[in-house]
C-alpha positions as CSV (number, residue, x, y, z in Angstrom):
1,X,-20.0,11.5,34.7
2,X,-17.2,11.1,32.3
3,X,-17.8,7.7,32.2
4,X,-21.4,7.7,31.6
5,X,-20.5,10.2,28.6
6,X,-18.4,8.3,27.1
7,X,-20.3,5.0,27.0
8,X,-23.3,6.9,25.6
9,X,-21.7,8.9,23.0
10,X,-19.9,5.2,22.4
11,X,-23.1,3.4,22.1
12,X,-24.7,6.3,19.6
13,X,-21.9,6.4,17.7
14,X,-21.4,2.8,17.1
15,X,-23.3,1.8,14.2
16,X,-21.2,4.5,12.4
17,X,-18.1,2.5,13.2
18,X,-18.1,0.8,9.5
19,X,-18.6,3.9,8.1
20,X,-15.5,5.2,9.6
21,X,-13.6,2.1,8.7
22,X,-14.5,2.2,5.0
23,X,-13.3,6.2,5.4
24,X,-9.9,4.7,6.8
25,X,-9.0,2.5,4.5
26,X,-10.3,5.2,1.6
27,X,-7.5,7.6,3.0
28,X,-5.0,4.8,2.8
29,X,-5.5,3.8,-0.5
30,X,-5.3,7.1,-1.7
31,X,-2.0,8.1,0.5
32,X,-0.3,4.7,-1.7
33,X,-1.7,5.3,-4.7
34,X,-0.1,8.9,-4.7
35,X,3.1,7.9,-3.3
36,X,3.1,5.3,-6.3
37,X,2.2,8.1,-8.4
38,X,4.6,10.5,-7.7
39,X,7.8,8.4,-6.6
40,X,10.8,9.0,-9.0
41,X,11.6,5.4,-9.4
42,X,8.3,4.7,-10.8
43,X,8.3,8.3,-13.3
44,X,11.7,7.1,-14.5
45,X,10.9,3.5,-15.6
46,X,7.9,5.4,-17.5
47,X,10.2,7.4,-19.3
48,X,12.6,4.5,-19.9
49,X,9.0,2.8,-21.7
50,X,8.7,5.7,-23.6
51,X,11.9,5.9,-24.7
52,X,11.5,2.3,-26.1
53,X,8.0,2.2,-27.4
54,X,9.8,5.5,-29.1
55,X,12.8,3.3,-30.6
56,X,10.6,0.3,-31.5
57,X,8.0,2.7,-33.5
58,X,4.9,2.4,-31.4
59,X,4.8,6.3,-31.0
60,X,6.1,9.4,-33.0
61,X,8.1,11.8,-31.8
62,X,5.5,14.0,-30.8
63,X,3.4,11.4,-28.7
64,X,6.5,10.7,-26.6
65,X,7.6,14.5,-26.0
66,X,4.0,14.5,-24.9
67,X,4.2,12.0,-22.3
68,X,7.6,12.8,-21.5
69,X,6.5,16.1,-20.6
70,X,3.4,14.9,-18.1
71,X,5.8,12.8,-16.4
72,X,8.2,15.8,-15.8
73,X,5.6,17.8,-14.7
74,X,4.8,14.9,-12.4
75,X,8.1,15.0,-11.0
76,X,8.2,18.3,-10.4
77,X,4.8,18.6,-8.8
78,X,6.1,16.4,-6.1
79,X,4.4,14.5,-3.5
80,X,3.6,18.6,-1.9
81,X,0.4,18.8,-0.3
82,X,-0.1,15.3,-0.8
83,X,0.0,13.2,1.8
């Protein structure tokens, strides 16, 4: 009977397997792009851009304190309940 079950409920479900795919890969995506996001190595060489767009001009004081305090808060926020 089990067998039967499960070929039937395979058979239904099958054209839904590409859905389920796409879905899968989705959730992959997203797991790397937040590692990416919140990994340290990746905040710090923002702040080292900010720091020398910063010295070269491209942004006042203010702008960069701005940034520099997202990417903190980045930081801090962590990878928790993500992923």
């Amino acid at each position: 009977m089990g067998l039967i079950t499960g070929l039937v409920t395979g058979v239904v479900t099958w054209p839904l397997a590409p859905v389920r795919g796409t879905l899968w890969v989705a959730e992959q995506v997203l797991q790397e792009a937040e590692r990416q996001w919140y990994d340290p190595a990746t905040i710090q060489r923002e702040l080292d851009d900010i720091a020398s767009r910063r010295d070269a001009g491209d942004l006042t004081a203010d702008e960069a304190d701005r940034l520099e305090e997202d990417l903190v808060q980045r930081l801090l926020d962590g990878p928790v309940g993500h992923g």
